[in-house]
DRENLO-822979 format. One record per residue (C-alpha): residue number from 1; residue in three letters; chain; x, y, z. Coordinates in nm, 4 decimals, m for minus. Each point is the difference from the previous one (the first is absolute). Example, Ala and Ser with C-alpha at 12.3 -4.5 7.8 and 13.67 -1.06 7.14 Angstrom:
<atom><i>1</i><aa>ALA</aa><ch>A</ch><c1>1.2300</c1><c2>m0.4500</c2><c3>0.7800</c3></atom>
<atom><i>2</i><aa>SER</aa><ch>A</ch><c1>0.1370</c1><c2>0.3440</c2><c3>m0.0660</c3></atom>
This chain:
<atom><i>1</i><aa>UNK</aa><ch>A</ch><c1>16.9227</c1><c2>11.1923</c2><c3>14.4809</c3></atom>
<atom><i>2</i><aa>UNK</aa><ch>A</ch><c1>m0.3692</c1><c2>0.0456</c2><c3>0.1070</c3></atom>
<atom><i>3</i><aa>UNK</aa><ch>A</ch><c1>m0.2411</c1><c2>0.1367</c2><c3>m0.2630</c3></atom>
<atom><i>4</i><aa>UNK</aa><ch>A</ch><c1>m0.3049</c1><c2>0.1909</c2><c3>0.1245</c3></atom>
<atom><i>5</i><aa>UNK</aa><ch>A</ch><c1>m0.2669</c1><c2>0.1209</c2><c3>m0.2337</c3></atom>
<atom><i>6</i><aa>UNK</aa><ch>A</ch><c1>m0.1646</c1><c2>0.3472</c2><c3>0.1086</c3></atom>
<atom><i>7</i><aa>UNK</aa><ch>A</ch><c1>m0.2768</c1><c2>0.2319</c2><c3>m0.1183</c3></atom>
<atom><i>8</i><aa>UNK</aa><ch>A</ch><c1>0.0028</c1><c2>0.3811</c2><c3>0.0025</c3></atom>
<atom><i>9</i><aa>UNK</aa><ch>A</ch><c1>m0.0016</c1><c2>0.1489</c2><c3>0.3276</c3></atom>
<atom><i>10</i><aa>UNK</aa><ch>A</ch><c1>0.1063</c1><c2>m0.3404</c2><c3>0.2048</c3></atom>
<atom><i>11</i><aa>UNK</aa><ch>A</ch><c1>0.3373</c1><c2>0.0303</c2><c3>0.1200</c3></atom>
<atom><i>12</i><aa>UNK</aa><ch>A</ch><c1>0.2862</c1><c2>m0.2753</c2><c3>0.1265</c3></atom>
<atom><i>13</i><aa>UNK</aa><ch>A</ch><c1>0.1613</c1><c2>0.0368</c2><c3>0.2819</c3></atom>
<atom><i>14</i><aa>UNK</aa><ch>A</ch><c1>0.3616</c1><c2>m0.0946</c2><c3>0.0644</c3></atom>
<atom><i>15</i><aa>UNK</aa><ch>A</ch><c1>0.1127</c1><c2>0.0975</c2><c3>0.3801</c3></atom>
<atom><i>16</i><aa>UNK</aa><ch>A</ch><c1>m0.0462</c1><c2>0.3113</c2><c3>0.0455</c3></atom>
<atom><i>17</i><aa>UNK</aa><ch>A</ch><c1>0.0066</c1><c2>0.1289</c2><c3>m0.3546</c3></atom>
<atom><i>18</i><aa>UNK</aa><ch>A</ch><c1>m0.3295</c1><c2>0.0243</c2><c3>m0.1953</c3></atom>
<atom><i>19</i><aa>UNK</aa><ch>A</ch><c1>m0.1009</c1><c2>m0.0843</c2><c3>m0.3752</c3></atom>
<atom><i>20</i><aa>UNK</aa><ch>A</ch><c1>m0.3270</c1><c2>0.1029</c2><c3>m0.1783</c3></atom>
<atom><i>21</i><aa>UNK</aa><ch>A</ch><c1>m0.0817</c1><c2>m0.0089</c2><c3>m0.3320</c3></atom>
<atom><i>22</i><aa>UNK</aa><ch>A</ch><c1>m0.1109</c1><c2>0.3217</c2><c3>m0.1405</c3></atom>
<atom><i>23</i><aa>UNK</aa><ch>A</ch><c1>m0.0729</c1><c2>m0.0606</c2><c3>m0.3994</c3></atom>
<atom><i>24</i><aa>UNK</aa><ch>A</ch><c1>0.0390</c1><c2>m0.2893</c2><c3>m0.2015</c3></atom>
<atom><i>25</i><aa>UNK</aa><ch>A</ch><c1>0.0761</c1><c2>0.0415</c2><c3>m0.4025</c3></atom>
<atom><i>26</i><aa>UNK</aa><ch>A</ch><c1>0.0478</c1><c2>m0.2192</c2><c3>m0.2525</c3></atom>
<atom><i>27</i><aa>UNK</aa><ch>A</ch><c1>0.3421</c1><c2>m0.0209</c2><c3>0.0188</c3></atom>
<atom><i>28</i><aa>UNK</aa><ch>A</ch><c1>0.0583</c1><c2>0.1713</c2><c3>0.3075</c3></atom>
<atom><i>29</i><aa>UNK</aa><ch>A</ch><c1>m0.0699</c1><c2>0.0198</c2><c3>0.4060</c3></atom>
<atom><i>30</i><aa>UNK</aa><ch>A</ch><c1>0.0100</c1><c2>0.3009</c2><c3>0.1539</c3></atom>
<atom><i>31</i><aa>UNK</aa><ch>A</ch><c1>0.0917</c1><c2>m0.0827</c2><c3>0.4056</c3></atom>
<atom><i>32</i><aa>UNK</aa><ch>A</ch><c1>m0.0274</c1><c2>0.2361</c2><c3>0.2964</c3></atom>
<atom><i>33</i><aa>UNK</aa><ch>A</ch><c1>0.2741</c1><c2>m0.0758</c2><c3>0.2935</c3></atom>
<atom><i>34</i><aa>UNK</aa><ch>A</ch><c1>m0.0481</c1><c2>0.1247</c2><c3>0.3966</c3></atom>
<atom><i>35</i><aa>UNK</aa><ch>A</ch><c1>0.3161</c1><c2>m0.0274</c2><c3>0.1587</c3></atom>
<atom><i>36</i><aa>UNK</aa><ch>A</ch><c1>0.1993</c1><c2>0.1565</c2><c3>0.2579</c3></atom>
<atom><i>37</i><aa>UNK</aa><ch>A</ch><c1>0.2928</c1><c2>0.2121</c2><c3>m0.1203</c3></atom>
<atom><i>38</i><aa>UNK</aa><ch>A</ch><c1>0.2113</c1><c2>m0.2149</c2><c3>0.1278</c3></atom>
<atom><i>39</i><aa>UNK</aa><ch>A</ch><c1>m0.0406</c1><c2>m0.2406</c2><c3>m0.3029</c3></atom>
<atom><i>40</i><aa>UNK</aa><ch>A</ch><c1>0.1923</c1><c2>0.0662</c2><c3>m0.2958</c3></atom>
<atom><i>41</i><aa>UNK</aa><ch>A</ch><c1>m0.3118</c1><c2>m0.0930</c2><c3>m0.3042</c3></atom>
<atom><i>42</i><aa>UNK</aa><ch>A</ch><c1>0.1486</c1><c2>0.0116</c2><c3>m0.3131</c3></atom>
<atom><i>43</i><aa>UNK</aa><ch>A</ch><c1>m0.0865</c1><c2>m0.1497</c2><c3>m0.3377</c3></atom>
<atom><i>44</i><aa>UNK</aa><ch>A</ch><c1>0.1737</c1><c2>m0.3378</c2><c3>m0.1000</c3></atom>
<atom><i>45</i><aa>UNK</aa><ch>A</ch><c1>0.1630</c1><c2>0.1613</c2><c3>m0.2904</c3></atom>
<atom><i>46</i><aa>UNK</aa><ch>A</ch><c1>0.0997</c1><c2>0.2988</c2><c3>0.2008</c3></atom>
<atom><i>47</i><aa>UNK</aa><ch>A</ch><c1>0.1797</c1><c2>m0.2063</c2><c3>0.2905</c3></atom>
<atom><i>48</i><aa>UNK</aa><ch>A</ch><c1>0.1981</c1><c2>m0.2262</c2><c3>m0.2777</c3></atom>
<atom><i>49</i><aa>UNK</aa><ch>A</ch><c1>0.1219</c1><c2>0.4008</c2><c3>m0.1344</c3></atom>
<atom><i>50</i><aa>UNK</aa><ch>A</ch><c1>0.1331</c1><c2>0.0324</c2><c3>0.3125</c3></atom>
<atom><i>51</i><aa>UNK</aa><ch>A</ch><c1>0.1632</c1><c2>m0.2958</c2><c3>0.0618</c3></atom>
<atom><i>52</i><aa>UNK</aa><ch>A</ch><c1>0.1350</c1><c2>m0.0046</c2><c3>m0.3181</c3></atom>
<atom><i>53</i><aa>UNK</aa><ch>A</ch><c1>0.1412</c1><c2>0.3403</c2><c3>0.0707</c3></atom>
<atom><i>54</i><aa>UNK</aa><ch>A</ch><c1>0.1104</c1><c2>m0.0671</c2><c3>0.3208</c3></atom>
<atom><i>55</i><aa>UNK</aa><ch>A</ch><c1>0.1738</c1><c2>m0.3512</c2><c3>m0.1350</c3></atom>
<atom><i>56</i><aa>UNK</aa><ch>A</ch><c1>0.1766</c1><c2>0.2161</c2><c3>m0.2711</c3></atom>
<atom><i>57</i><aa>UNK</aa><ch>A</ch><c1>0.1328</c1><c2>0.2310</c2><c3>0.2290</c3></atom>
<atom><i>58</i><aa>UNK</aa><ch>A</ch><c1>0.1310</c1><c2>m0.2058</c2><c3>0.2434</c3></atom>
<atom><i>59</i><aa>UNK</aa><ch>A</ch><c1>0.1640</c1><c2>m0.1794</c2><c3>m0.2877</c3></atom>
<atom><i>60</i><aa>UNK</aa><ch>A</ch><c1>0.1715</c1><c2>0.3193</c2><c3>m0.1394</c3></atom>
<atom><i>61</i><aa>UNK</aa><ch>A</ch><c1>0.1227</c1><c2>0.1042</c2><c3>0.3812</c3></atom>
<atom><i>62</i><aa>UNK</aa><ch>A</ch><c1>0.1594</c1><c2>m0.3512</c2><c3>0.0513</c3></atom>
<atom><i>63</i><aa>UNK</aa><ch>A</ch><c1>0.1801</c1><c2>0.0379</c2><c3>m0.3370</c3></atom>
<atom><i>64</i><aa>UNK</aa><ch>A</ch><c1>0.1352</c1><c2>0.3316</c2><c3>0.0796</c3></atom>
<atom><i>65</i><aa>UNK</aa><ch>A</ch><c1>0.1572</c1><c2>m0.0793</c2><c3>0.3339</c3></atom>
<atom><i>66</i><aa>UNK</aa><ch>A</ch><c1>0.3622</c1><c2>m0.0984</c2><c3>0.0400</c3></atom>
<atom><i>67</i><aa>UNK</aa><ch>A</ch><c1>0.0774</c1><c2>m0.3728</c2><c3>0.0953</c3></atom>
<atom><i>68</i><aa>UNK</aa><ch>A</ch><c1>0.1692</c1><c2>0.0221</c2><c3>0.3733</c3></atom>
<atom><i>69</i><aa>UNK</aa><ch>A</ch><c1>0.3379</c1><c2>m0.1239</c2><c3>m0.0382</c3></atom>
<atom><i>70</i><aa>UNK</aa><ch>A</ch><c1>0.0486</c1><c2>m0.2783</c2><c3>0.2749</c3></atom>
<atom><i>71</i><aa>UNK</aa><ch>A</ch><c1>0.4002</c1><c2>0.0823</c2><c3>0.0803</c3></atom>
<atom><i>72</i><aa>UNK</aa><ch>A</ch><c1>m0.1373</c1><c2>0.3728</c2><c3>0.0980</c3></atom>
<atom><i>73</i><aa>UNK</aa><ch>A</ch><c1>m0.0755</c1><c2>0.0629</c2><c3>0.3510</c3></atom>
<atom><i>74</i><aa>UNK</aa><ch>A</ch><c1>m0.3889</c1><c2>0.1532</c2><c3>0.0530</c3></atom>
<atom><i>75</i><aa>UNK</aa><ch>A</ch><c1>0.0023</c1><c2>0.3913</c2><c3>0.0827</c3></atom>
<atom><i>76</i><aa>UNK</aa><ch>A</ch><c1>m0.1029</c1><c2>0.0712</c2><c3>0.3272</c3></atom>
């Protein structure tokens, strides 16, 4: 993991995506991002929520389907 320390108003720049800080707190960075909309950006704890929900469901689907029985031929 690289660290990089950065001041208000200097900005990081990973490909073609850009990263400025905009206001530092005390407990708290407040960060700007510049990036096509072809980028998804979304919050660490956001993108966990959705894979969580998206695990979950996928789960539930599986566990609701029928097992194939092997001696029956496959519809056509």
């Amino acid at each position: 993991m690289l660290m990089i320390s950065r001041r208000i108003g200097e900005t990081i720049v990973i490909g073609d995506i850009e990263i400025t800080v905009t206001e530092i707190h005390r407990k708290a960075v407040r960060l700007a991002v510049k990036a096509d909309a072809s980028h998804l950006v979304l919050r660490g704890e956001v993108r966990d929520a959705i894979e969580k929900a998206n695990r979950l469901a996928a789960e539930s689907a599986i566990e609701g389907l029928p097992l194939p029985d092997p001696g029956k031929p496959k519809p056509t």
